[in-house]
N, C-alpha and C positions, 0 to 999 in steps of 0.2 A: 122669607129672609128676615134674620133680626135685626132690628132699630139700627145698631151699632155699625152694621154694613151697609148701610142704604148711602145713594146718594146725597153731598150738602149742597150741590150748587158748579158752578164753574171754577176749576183750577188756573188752570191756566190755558193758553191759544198759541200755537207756531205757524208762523207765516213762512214768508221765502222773500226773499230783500234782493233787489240786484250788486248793491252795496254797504256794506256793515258799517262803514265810517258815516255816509251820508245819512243810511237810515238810524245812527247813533245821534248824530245831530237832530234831525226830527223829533226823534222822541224824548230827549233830555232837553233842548235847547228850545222848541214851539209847544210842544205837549205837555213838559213840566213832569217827566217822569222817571222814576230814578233807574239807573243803571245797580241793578244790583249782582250780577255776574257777568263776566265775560271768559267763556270758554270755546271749547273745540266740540263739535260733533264727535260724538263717542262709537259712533260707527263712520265715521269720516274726517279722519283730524286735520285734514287741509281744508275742514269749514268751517266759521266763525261759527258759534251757536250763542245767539247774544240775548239779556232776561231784562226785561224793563219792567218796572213794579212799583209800588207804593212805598212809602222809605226805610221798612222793612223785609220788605220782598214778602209780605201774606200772602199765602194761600189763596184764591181767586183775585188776586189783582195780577198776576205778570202775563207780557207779552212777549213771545220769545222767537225770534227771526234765525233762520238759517241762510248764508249765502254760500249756498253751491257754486263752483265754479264753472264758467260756461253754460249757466245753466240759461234756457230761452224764457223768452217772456210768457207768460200766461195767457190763457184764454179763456175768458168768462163762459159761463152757461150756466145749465142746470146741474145738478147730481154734484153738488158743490156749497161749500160754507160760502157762505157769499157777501156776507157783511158782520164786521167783528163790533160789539159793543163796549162802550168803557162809561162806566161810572162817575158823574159829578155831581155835588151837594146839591144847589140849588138851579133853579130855575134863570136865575142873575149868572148863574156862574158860566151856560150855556151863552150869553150875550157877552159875558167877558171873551171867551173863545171865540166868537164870532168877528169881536174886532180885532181881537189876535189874530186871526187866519187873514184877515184882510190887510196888515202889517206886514206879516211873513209872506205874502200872497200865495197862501195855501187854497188848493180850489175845493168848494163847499156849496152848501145848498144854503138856503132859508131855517131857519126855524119852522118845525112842523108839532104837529102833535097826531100820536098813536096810538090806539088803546089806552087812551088818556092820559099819556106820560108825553112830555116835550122833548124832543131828539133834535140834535145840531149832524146832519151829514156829510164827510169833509175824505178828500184821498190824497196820501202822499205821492213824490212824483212817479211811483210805482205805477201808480193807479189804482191800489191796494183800498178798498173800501171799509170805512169807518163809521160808525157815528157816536157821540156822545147825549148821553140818555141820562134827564135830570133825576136827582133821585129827592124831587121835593114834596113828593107824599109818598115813597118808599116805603115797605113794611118788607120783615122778612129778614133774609141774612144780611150779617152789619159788613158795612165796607173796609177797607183799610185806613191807613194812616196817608196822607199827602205828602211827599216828598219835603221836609223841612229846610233843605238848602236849595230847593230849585226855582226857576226863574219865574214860575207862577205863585202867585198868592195862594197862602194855602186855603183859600175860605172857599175860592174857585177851582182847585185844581183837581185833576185824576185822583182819584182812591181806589178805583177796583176795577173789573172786566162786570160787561152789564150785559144784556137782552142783544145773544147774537143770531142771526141769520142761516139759516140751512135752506137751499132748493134744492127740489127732488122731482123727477118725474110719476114717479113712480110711489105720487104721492101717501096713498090708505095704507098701504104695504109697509111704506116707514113709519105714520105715523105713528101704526100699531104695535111695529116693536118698541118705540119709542115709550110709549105708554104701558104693553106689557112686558118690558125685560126691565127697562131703565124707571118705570112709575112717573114720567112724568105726566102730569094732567093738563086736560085744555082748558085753559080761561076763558076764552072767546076767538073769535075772530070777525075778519074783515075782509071779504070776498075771496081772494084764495090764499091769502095770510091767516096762519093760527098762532097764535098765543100759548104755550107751556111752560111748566115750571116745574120744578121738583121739589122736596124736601120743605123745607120754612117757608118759600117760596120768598117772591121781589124779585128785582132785579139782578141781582147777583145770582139767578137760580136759571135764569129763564133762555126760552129758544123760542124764534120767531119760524116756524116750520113754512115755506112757500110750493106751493105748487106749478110747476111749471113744464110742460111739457112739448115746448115749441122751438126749444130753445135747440142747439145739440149738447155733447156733455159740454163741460167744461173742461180744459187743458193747465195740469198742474206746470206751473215755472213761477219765477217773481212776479210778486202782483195780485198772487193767489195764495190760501190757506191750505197748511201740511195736513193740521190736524184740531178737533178740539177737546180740550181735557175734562175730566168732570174730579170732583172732589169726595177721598173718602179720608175716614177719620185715620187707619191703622192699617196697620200692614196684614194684620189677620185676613183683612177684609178682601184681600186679592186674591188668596184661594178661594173663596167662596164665590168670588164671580167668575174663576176661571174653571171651579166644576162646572156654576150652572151654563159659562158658554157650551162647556164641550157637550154638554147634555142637549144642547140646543143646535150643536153642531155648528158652532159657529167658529172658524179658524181663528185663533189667536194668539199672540205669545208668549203665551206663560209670562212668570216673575220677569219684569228687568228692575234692575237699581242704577234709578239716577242719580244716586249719589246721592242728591239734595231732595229727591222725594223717590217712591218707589211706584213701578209702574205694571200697569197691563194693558196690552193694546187688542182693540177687535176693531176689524172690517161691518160697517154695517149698510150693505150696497157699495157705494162709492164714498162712504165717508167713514173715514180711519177719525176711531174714538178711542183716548187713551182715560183711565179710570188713573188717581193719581194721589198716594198719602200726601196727607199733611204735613208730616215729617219727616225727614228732620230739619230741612228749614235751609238758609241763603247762610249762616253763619257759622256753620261746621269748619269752614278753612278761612275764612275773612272775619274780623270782627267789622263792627255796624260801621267804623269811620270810617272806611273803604273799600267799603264794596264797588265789587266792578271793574277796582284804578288797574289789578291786574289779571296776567292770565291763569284761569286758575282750573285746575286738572284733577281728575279724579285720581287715585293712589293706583290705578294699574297703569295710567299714562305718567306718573309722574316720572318716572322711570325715562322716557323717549324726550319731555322738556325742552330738553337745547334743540335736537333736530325740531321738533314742532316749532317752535320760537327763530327756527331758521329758514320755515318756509310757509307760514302763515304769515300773511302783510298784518304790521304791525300798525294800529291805534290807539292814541291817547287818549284817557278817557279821565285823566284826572284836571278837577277845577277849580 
């Protein structure tokens, strides 16, 4: 495969929220991070599909929540993303959030450290699992921009999506495609936690792969992760992995267009991985001074507008 199609790192990550307003406040109002689209599931338009981001919305920093309706709450186990990373400058910036969570009284661990990077662990009322991963001797792909109107200091705040979590039973089996389809490499590990990374490598690149086989699976609802993205440069670059899936016999779905990036999704076990351009980017239909404030629809939905706008619960998102 040439240079130009290979993996850069984490695009973005979709969760499952039991509420878009409440998990809108969370992550704009505690987290300090920005709202840079608020739209509809494009295979489900009576569901919020909501983008939190850096205050551009780059490419590996957004977090993107879908709340389905009626949908049950999750159940943790193995054969599951199991904990989502995000990006902050420094080592200080981790103890700023720590007293932040203890203000908002958000529930959270200790300060640790991991494979020699210092991680702040913390879950919304989901139960939805996070941690923030300092990035104070960081090498590798550069982070984003910190939300410049939001309620965190920017010297502390979110910049990117960092070193996330995957369990698997069926551990050597993943790790191997892992390494020979996607090229990620092992850095090390620590008893049944491995360390990977792809491309430039850091934290903006990395998966923490777990082995776990005691567990049963886990159960997809809020609380739990849809999916995780990985970053490519161009849109060429999505035939080229979706010959070598099919040659490798791997189900997948061809082109989609999200509009604001372009997509291809595969099954690999139990964990649904989307590959995700760069471009075109959060500001094709918004410019940068308000992103987010409304609902904004691809050009084959724009067409249905009023009806969606009349049966989607509507939330404010401007401040």
């Amino acid at each position: 495969m040439n240079e130009q199609d290979k993996l850069l790192g984490i695009h973005h990550i979709t969760a499952m929220t039991s509420d878009a307003k409440k998990n809108y406040d969370f992550f704009t109002n505690i987290l300090g991070m920005r709202l840079v689209k608020k739209k509809v599931n494009q295979d489900d338009i009576y569901t919020y599909h909501t983008y939190f981001a850096d205050d551009y919305g780059t490419p590996g920093t957004t977090m993107t929540f879908f709340d389905f309706p009626n949908n049950p709450k999750g159940i943790r186990g193995t054969n599951a993303i199991t904990h989502i990373g995000f990006r902050v400058p420094t080592d200080a910036a981790l103890e700023y959030y720590k007293e932040r969570f203890y203000e908002f009284n958000v529930d959270h661990d200790d300060i640790l450290e991991e494979f020699g990077v210092k991680v702040l662990s913390f879950r919304d009322e989901d139960g939805q699992r996070y941690q923030l991963i300092s990035d104070e001797n960081n090498y590798g792909v550069a982070a984003g921009t910190a939300w410049k109107n939001g309620p965190v200091p920017e010297e502390y705040a979110i910049y990117g999506l960092g070193t996330t979590e995957i369990t698997v039973s069926y551990f050597k089996e993943f790790k191997s495609l892992m390494e020979t389809i996607f090229s990620f490499k092992e850095i090390t590990h620590e008893g049944n936690r491995y360390l990977m990374e792809v491309g430039e490598g850091g934290n903006g690149t990395r998966i923490i792969l777990v082995e776990e086989t005691q567990l049963p699976d886990a159960r997809q609802g809020y609380g739990e992760v849809h999916h995780l993205a990985f970053r490519l440069k161009q849109r060429a670059s999505l035939q080229v992995w979706k010959e070598l899936f099919d040659q490798l016999g791997l189900p997948n779905s061809g082109y989609v267009n999200r509009f604001y990036f372009e997509s291809l999704y595969v099954r690999v076990g139990h964990i649904l991985i989307e590959l995700a351009t760069d471009e075109p980017g959060f500001m094709e239909d918004e410019p940068y001074e308000t992103l987010g404030e409304a609902l904004s629809l691809p050009p084959f939905l724009e067409k249905k507008r009023e009806y969606i706008e009349s049966v989607i619960k509507p939330f404010n998102t401007k401040r």
